[in-house]
FIZA-749205 format. One record per atom (N, C-alpha, C): x, y, z; atom name. Coordinates in Angstrom, 1 decimal. Example, Ala and Ser with C-alpha at 12.3 -4.5 7.8 and 13.67 -1.06 7.14 Angstrom:
! residues 2
       xx       yy       zz   site
     13.2     -5.7      7.8      N
     12.3     -4.5      7.8     CA
     13.2     -3.3      7.8      C
     12.8     -2.2      7.1      N
     13.7     -1.1      7.1     CA
     12.9      0.0      7.9      C
END
This chain:
! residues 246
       xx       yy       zz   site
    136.4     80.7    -13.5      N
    135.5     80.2    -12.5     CA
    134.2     79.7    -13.2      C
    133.9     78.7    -13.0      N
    132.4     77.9    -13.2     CA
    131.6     78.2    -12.0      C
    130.1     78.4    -12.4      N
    129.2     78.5    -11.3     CA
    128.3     77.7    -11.7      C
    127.3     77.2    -10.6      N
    125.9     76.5    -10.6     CA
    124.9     77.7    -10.8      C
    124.2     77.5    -11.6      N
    122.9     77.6    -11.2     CA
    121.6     77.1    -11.8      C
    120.0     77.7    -11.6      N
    119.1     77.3    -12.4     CA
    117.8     78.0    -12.9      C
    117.3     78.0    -14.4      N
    116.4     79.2    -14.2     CA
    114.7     78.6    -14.5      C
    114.2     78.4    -13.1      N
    112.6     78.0    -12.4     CA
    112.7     76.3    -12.8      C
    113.6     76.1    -12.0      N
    114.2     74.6    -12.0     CA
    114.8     73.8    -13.0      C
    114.7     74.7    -14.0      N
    115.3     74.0    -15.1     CA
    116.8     74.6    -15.6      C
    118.0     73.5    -15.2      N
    119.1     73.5    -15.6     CA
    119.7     73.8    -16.9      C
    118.9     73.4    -17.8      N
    119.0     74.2    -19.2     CA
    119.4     75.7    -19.5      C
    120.4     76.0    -18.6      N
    120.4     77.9    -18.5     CA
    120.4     78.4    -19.9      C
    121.6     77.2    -20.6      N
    121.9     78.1    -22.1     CA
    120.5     78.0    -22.7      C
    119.5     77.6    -22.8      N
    118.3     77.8    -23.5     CA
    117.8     79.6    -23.2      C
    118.4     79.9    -21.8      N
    117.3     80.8    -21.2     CA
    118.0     82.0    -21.8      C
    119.5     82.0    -21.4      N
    120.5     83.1    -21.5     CA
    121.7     83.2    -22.5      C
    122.0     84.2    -22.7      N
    123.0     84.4    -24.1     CA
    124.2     85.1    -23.2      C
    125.7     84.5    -23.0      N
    126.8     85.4    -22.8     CA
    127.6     85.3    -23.9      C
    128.2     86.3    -23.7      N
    129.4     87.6    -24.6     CA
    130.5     88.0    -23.7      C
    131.3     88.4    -24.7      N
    132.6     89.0    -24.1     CA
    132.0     90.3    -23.3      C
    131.2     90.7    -24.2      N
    130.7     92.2    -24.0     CA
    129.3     92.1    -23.6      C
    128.7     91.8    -23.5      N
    127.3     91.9    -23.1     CA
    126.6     90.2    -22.1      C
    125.5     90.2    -21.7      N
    124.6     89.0    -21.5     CA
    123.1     89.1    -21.2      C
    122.5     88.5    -22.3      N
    121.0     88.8    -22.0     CA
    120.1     87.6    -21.3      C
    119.8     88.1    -20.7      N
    118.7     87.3    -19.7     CA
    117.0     87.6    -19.6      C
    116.4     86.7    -20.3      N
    115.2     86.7    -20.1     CA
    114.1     87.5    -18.8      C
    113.3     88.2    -19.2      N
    112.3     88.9    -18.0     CA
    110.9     88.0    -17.4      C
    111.3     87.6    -16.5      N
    110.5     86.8    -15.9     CA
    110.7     86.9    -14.0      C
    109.8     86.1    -13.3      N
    109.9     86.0    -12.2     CA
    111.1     85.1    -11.6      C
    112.2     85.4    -11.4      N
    113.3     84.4    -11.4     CA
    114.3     85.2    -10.8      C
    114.5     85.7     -9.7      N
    115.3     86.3     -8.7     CA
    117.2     85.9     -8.7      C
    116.8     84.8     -8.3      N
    117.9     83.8     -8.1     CA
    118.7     84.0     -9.6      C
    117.8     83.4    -10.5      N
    118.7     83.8    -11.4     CA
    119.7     84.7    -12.1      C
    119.1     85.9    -11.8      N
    119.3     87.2    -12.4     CA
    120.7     87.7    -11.1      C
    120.1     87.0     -9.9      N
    121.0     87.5     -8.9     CA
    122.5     87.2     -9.2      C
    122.9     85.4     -9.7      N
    123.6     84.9     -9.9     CA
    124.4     86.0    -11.0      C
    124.0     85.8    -12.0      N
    124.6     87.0    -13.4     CA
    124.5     87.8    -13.1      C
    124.2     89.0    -12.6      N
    124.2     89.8    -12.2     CA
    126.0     90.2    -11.2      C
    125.3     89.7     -9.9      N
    126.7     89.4     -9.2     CA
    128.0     89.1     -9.4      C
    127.9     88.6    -10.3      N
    129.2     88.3    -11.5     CA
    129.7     89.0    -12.4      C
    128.8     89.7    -13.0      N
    129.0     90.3    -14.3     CA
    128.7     92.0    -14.4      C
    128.1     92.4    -13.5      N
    127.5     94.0    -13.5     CA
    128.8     94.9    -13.9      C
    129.5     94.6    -12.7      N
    130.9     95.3    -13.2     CA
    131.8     95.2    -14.0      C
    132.0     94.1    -15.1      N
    132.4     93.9    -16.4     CA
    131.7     94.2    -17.6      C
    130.1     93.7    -17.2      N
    130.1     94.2    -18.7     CA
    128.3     93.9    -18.7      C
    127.3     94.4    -19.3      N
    125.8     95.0    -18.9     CA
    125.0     93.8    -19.1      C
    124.2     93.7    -18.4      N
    123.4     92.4    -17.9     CA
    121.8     92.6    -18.8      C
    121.6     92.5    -19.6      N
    119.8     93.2    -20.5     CA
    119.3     92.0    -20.0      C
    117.7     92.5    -19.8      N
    116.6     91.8    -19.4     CA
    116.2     92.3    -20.7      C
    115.2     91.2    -21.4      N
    114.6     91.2    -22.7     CA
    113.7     89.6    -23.0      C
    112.5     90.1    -24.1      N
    112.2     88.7    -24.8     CA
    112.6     89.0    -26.2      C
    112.5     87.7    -27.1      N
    112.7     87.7    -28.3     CA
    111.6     87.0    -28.5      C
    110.3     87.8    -29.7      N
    110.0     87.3    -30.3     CA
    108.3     87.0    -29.0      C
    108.4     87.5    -27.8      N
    108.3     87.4    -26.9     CA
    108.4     86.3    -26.0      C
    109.4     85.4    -26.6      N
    109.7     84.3    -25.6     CA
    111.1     84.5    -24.8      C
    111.0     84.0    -23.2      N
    112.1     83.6    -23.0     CA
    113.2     82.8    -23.1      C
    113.0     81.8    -24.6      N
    114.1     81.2    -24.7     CA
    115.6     81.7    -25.3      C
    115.7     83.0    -25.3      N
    116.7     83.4    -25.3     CA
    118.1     83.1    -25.9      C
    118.6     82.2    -25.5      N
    119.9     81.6    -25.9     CA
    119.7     80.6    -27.0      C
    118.7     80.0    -27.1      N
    118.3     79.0    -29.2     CA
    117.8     79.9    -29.5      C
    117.1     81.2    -29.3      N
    116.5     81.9    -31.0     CA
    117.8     82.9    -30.7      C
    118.5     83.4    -30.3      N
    119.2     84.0    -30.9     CA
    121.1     83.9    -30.8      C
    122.1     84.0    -31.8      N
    123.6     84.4    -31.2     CA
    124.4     85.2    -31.9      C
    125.5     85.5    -30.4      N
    125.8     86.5    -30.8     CA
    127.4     86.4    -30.1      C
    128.1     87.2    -30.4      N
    129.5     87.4    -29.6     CA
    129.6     88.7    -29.0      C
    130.8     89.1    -29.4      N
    131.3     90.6    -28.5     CA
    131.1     91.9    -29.9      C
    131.1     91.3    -30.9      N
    131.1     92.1    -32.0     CA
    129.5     92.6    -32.4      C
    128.9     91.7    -32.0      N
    127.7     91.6    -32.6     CA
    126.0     90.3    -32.0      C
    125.3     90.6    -32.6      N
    124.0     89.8    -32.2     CA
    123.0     89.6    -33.4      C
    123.1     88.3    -33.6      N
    121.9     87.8    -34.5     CA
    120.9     87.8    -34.2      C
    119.2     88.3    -34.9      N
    118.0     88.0    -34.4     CA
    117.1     87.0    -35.2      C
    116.4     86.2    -34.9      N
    115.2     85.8    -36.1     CA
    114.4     87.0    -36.3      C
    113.9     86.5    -36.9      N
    112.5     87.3    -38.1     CA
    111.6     87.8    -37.0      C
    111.3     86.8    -35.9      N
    110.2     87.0    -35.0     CA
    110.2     88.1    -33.8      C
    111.5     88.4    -33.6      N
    111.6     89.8    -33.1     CA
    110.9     91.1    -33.4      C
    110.2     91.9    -32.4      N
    109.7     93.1    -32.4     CA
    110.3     94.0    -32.8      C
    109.8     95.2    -33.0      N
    110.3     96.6    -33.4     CA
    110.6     96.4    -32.3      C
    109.8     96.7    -31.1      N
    110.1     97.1    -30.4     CA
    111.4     96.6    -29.4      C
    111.7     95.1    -29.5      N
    112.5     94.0    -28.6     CA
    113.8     94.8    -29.5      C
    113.8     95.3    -30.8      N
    115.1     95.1    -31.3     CA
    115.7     97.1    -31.0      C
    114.5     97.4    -30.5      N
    114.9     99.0    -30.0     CA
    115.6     98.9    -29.0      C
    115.0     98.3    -28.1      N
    115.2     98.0    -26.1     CA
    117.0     97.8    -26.7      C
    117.2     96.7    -27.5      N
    118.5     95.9    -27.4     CA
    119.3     96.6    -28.3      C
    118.9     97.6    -29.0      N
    119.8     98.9    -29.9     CA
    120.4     99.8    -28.2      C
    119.6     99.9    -27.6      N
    119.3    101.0    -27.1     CA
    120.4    100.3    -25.6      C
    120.3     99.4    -25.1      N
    121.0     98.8    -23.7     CA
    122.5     98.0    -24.8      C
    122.7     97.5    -25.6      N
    123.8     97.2    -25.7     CA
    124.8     98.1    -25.9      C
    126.2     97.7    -25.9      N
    127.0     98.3    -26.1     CA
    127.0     99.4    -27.4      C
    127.7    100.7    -27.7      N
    127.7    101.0    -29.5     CA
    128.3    100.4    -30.3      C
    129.2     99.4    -29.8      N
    130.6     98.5    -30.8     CA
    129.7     97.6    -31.2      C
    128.6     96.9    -30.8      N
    127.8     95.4    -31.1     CA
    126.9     96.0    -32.0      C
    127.0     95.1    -33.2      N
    126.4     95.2    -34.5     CA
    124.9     94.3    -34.4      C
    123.8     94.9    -34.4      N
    122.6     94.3    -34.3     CA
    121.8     93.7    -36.0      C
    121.4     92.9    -36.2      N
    121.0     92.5    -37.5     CA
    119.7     91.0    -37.2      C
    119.0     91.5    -37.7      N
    117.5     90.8    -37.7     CA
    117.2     89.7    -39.3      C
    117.2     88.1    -39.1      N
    117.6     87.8    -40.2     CA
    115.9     86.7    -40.6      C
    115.3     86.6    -41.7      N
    114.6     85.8    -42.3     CA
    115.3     84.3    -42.3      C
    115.0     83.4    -41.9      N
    115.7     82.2    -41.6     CA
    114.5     81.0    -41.2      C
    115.1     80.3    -42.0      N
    113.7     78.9    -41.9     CA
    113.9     78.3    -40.8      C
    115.3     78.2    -40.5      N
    116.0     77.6    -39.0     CA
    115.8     78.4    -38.2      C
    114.8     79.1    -37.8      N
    114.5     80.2    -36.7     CA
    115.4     80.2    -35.3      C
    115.4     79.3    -34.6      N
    116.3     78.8    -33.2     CA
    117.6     79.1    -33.9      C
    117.7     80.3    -34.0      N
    119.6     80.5    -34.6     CA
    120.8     80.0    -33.2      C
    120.0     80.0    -32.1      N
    121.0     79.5    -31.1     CA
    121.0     78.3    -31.1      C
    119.8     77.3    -32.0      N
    120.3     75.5    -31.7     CA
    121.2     75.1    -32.8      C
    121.1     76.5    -34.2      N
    121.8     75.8    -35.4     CA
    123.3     76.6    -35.7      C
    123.8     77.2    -35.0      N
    124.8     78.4    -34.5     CA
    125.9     78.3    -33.8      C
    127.0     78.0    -33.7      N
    127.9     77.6    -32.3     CA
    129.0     78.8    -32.7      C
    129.3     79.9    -31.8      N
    130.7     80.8    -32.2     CA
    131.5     81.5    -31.2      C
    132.5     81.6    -31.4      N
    133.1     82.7    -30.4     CA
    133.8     83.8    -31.3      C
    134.5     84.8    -31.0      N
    134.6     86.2    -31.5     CA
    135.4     85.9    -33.0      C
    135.6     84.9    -33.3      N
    136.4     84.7    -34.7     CA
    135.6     83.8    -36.0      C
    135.0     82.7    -35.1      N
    134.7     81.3    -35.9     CA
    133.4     81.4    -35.7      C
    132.8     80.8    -36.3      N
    131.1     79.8    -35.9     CA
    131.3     78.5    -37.1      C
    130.4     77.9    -36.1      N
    130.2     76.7    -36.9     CA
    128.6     76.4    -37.2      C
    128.0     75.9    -38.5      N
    126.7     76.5    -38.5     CA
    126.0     74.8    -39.2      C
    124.9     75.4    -38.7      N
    124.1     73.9    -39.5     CA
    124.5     73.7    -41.2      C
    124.1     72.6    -41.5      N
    124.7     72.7    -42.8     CA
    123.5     73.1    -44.1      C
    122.4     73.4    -43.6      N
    121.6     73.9    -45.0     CA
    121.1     75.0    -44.4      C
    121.8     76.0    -43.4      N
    121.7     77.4    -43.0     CA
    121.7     78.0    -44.1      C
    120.4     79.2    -44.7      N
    120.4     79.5    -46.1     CA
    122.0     80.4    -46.4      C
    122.1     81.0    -47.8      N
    123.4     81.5    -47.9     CA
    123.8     82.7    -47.4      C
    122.5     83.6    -47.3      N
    122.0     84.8    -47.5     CA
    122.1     85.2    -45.9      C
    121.9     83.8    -45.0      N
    122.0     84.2    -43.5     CA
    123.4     83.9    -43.2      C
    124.4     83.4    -44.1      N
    125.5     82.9    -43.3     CA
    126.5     84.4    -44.0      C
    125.9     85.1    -44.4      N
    126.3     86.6    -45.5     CA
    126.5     87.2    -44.1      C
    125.1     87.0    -43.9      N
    124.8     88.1    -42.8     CA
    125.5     87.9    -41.1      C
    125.8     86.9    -40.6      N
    126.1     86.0    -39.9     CA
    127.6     86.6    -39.7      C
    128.2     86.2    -41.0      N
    130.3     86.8    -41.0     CA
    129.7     88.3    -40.8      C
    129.1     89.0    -41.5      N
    129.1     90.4    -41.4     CA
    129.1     90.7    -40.0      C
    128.1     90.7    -39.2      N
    127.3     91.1    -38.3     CA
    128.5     90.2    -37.0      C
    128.6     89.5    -37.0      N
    129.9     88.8    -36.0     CA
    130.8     88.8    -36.5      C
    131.7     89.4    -37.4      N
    132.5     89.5    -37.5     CA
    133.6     87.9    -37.2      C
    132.9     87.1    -37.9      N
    133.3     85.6    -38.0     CA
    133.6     84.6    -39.4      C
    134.6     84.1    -39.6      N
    134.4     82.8    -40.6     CA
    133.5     81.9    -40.0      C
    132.7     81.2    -41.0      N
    132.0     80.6    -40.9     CA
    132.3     79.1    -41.7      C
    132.0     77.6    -41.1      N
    132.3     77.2    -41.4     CA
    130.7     75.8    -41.2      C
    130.3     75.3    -42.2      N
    129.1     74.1    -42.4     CA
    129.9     73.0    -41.2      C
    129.1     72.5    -40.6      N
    129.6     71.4    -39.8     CA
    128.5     70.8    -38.8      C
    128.7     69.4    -39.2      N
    127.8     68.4    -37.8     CA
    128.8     68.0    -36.8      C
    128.3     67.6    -35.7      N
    128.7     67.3    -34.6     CA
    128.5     65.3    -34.0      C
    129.3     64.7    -34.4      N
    128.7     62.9    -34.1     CA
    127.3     62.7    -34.4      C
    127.5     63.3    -36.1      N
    126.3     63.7    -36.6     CA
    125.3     64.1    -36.2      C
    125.3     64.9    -35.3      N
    124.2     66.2    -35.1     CA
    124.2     67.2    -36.1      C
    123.4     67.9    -36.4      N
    123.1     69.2    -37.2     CA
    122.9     70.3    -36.5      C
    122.2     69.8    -35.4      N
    122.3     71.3    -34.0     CA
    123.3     71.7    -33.2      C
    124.6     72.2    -34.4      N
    125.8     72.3    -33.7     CA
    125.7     73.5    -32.5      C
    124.7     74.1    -32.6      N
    124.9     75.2    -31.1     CA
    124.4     74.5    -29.9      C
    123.2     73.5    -29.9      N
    122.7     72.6    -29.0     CA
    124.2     72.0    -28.6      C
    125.0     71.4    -29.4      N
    126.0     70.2    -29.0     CA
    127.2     70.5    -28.7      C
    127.7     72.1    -28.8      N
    128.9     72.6    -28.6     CA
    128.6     73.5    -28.0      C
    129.6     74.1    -27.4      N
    130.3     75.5    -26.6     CA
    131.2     75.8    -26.7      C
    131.1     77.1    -27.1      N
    132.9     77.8    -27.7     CA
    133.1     78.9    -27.3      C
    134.6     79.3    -26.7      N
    135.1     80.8    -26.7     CA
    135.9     80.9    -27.5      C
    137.2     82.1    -27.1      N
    138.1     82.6    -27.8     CA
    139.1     81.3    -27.2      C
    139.2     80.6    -26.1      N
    140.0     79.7    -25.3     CA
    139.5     78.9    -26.0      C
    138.5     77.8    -25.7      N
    138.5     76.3    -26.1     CA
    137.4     75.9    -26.1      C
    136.8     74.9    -26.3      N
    135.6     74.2    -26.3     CA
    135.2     73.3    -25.9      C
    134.5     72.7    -25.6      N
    133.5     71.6    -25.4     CA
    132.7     70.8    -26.2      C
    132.5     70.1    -26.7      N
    131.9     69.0    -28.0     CA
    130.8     67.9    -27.9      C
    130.1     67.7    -28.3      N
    129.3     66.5    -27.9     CA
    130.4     65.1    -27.6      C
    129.8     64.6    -26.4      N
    130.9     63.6    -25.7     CA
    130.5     62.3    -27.0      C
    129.9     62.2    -27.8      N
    130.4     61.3    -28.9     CA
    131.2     61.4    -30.1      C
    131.7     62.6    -30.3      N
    132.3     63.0    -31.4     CA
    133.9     62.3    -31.5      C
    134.1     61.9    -32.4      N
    135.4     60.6    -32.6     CA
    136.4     61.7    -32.6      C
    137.4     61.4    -31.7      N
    138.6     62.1    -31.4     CA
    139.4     62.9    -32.5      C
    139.4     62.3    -34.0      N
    139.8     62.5    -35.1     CA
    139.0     64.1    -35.6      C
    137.6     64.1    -35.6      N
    136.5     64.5    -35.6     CA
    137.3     66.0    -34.7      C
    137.4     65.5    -33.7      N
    137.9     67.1    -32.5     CA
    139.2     67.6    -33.0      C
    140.2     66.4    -33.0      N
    141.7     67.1    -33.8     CA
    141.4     68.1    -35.4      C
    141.0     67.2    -36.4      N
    140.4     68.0    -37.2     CA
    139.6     69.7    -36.9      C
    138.6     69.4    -36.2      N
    138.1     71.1    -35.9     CA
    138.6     71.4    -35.0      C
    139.1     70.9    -34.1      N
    140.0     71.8    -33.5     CA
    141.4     72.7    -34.0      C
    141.9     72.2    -35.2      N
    142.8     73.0    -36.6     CA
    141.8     73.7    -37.1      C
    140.8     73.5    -37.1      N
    140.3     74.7    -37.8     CA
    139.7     75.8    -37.4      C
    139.3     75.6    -35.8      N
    138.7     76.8    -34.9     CA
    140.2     77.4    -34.4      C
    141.2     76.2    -34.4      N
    142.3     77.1    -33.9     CA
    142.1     77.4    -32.0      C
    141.5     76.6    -32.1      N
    141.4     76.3    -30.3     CA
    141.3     75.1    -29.5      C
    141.8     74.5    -28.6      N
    141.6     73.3    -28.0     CA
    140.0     72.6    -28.1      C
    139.9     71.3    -28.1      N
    138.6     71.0    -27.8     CA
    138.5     69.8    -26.9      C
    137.5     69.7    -26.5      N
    137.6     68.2    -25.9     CA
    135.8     67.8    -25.7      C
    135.6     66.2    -26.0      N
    134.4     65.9    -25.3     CA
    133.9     65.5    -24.4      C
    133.0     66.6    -23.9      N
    132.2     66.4    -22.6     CA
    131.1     66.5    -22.4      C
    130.5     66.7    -21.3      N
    129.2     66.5    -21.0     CA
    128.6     68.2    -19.8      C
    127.2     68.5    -19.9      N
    127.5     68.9    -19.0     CA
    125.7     68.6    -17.9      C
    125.4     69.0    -16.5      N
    124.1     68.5    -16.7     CA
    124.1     67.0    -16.0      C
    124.9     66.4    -15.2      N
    125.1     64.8    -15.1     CA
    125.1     64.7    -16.4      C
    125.8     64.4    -17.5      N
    126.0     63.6    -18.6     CA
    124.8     63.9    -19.7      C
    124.5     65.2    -19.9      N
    123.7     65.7    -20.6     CA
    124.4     65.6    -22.1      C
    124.6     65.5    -22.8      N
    124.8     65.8    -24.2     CA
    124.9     66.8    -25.1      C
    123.6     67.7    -24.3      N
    123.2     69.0    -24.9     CA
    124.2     70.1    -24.2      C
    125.4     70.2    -24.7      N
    126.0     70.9    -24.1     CA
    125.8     72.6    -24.1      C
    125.5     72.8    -25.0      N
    125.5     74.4    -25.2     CA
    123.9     75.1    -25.0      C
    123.0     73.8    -24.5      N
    121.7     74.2    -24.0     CA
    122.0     74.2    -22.5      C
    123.1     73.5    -21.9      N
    123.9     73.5    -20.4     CA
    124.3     74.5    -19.4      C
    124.9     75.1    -20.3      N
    125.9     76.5    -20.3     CA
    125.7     77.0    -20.7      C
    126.2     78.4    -20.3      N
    127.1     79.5    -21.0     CA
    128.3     79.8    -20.6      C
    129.4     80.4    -21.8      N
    130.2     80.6    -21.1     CA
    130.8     81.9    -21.8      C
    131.5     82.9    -21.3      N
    132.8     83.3    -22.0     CA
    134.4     83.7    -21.8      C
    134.8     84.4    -21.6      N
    136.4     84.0    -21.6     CA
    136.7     84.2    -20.3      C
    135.9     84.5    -19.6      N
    136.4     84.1    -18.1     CA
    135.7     84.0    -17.3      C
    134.5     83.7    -17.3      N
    133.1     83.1    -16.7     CA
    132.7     81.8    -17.4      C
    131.8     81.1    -16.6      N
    131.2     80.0    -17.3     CA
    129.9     79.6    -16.2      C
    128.7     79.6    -16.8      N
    127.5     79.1    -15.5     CA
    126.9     78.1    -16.2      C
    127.1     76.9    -15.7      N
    126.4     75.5    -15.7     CA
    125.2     75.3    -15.3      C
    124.4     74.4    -15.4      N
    123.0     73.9    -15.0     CA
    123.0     73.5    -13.5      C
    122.0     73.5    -12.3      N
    122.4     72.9    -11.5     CA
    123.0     71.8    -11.5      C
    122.2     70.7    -11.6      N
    123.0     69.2    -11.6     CA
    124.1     68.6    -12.3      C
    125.0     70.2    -12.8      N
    126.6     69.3    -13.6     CA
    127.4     68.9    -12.1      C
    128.1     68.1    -12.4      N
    128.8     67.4    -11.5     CA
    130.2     68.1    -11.7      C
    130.9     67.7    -10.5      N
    132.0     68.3    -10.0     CA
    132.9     68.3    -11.3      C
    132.9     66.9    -11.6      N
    134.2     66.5    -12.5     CA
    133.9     67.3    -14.1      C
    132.4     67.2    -14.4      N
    131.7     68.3    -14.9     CA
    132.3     69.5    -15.2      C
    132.6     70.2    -13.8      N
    132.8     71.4    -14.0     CA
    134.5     71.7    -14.2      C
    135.3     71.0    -13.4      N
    136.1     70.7    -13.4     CA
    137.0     70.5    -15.1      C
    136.1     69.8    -15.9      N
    136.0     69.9    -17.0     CA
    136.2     71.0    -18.0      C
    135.3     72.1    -17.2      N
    134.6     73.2    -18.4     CA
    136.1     74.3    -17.6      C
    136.3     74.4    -16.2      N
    137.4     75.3    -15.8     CA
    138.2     75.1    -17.0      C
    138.9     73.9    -17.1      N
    140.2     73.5    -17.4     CA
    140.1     73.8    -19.3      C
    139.0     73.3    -19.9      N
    139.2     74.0    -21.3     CA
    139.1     74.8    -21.8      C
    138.4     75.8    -20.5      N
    138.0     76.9    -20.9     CA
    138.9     77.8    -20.5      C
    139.9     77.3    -19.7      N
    141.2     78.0    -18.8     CA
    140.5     79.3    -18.2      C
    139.6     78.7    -17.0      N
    138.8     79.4    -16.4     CA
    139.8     79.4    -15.0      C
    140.5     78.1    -14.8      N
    141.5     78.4    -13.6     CA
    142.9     78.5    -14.4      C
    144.0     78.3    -13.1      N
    144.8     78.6    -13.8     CA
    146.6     77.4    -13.4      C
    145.9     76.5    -13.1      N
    146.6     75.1    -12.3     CA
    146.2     73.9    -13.3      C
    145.7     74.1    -13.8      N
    144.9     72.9    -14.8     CA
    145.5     72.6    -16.3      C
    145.7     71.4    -16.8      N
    147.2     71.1    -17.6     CA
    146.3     70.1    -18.7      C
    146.9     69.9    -19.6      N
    146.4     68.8    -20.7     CA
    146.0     67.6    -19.8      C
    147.3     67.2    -18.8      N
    147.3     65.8    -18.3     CA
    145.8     65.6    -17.8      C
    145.5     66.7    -17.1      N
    144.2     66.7    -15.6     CA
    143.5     67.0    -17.3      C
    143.2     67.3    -17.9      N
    141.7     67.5    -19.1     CA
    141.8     65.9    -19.5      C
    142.7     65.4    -19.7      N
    142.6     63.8    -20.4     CA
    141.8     63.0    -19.5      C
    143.0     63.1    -18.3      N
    142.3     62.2    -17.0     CA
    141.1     62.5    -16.6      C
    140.1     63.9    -16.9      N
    138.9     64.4    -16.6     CA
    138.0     63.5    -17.5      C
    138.7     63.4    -18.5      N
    138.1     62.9    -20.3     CA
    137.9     61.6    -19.8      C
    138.8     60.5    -19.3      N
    138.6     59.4    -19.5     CA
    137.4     59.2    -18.0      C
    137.4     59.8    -17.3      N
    136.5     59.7    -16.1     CA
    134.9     59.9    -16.3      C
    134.9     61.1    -17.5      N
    133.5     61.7    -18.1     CA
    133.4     60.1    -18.9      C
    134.3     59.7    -19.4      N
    133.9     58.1    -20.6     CA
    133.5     56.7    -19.6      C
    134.0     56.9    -18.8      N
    134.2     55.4    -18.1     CA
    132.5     55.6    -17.5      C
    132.1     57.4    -17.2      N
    130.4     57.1    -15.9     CA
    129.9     57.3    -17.3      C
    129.7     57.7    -18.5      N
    129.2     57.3    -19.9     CA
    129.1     56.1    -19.8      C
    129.8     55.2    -19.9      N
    129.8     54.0    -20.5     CA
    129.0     52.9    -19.2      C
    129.3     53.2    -18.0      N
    129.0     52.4    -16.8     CA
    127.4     52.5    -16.6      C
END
């Protein structure tokens, strides 16, 4: 299941919020609706943390994380990184890293096996990075972007890509994540996919203004329903290209 929503009108959720197999943190602010949406969804699967990092609400670019674990920048508090010792799960491995790319959520893209990481991410963070998520790590742009967390979205199912990325480009990493991918959009034709969403292996919450076909999209790769087939992802594909191009 995909849902709508938006946090103080801005559809950019993945900037605000971080989901996990195991956990999802959501910024503390005045934002009802938001918190009601995740909340309602998720309380009974798996624990909902209100927190800042660093004391900002952007949440989902400074920091990532999976089911195994959660990366911090430098700018995190004693205190922010107690709160988040203390509310997550005991299995999630917490680690606070020195990093010139501070926004580890714009240069970061992973789900519980892989990540794909900016390509001059220092060495010493990508050490820490496999450790702590429990991930191969792998240098990579995206239709030449460097902000592969901004431009992708990944679970343990499939992914989502910046809708310019040359087909070749997706077959290729998609052999190497070992999961389906495809490019799309989310947002009306946003680009920024993984500032769009979040998602994980059986939830997914989009920005307000993604469109039907949009979401339709994110169900089917993310095999969020269960009626949805290569043929209907192609045909979604060529429909997301044709209002691109029009």
């Amino acid at each position: 299941m995909a849902l709508r929503t938006q946090f103080q009108n801005s559809s950019d959720i993945g900037v605000f919020a971080k989901l996990t197999n195991s956990y999802c943190l959501v910024p503390i602010a005045e934002c009802e609706a938001f918190y009601s949406v995740f909340e309602g969804e998720l309380a009974d699967v798996i624990k909902v943390i209100h927190t800042t990092v660093g004391g900002c609400r952007i949440l989902g670019r400074l920091c990532v994380g999976n089911k195994n674990g959660l990366l911090l920048p430098n700018s995190t508090t004693d205190k922010e990184l107690q709160h988040l010792r203390n509310s997550l799960p005991s299995s999630v491995k917490i680690a606070r890293v020195e990093e010139r790319l501070s926004a580890l959520g714009n240069v970061i893209a992973c789900n519980d096996y892989v990540a794909l990481v900016h390509p001059d991410l220092d060495r010493e963070t990508e050490e820490v990075l496999a450790d702590t998520l429990g991930v191969e790590v792998f240098r990579q742009t995206l239709a030449g972007q460097v902000l592969v967390g901004s431009y992708c979205s990944l679970t343990n199912q499939g992914g989502i890509v910046h809708p310019k990325t040359p087909i070749e480009d997706q077959d290729e990493l998609s052999s190497l994540l070992q999961i389906p991918l495809v490019a799309g959009t989310v947002n009306r034709g946003s680009d920024a996919v993984g500032a769009g969403m979040v998602v994980n292996d059986w939830i997914a919450f989009c920005g307000q203004d993604t469109t039907a076909t949009e979401i339709s999209l994110v169900e089917s790769i993310f095999k969020l329903t269960d009626n949805k087939g290569p043929s209907s992802i192609s045909q979604m594909r060529s429909v997301l290209v044709e209002s691109m191009v029009a």
